[in-house]
Structure formats: C-alpha cells, structure tokens
N, C-alpha and C positions, 0 to 999 in steps of 0.2 A: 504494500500500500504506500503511494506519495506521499511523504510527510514535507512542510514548511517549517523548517528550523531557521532560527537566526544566530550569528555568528557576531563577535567584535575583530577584526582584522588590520594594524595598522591603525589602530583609533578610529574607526569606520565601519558603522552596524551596517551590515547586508544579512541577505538571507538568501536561504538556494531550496531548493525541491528537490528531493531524494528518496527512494524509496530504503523500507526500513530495514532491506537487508544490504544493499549498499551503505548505510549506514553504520551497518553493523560490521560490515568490513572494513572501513575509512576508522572504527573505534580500534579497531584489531592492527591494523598498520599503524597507527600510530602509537599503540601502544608499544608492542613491538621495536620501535624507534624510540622508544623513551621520550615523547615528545605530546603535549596536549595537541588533542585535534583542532583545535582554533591557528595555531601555530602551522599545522600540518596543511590547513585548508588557507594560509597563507601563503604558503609556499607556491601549492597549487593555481589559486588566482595569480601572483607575479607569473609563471611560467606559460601559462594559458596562451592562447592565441586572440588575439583582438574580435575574432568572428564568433569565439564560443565561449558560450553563458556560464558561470560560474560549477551550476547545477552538471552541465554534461562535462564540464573542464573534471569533475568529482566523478564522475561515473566510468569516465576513459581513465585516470589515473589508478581508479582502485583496479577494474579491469588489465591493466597494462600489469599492476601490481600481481594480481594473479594469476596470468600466464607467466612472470617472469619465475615467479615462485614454482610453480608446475613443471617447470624446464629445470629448474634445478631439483627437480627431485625430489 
C-alpha cells in the first residue's frame, strides 16, 4: 500500500510516496549502513537526476540496492 511520509532533509520538509514495503527496505539499508534514513534519503535526493521525483529517485535506489546484494550472494 502507498504511504505519504515526510522527511527533514538539508533543513527542508518534503515528502515522497512509497509503498510500505519499499519502505521497509530503505529502513533495512540504512540500517545496515549505520546511518538514519533521513540522512540516507538525502543522499538519494542530491544524487537523483533532475527529471525524477524524489519518490521513484527511493524506489530505483532501494531496487538497485537489491540486485547488487543478490549478485553478491
């Protein structure tokens, strides 16, 4: 299910749409990396491409996240 969560990034409320198991993997990566997901979903928005939206900037990163993990075994 699409949830609307909001985030502080950079001193800068936004918010993105995600569903709850994407979600729940973006918690799991960053845990993972020792790092709060606010931090993590910063990283993501700097890196992002100018044509895509926060939301799918999170959806191809966690995706990306777990084929890499998959390849390695």
């Amino acid at each position: 299910m699409l949830k609307k969560r909001s985030v502080t990034i950079r001193g800068h409320a936004t918010s993105y749409s995600i569903e709850n198991e994407f979600h729940a993997a973006l918690r799991e990566i960053a845990e993972r990396r020792g790092r709060p997901v606010a931090a993590l979903i910063a990283s993501i928005d700097v890196n992002r491409p100018a044509d895509t939206n926060l939301s799918s900037a999170i959806r191809i990163f966690v995706l990306k996240e777990i084929r890499q993990a998959a390849a390695r075994g």
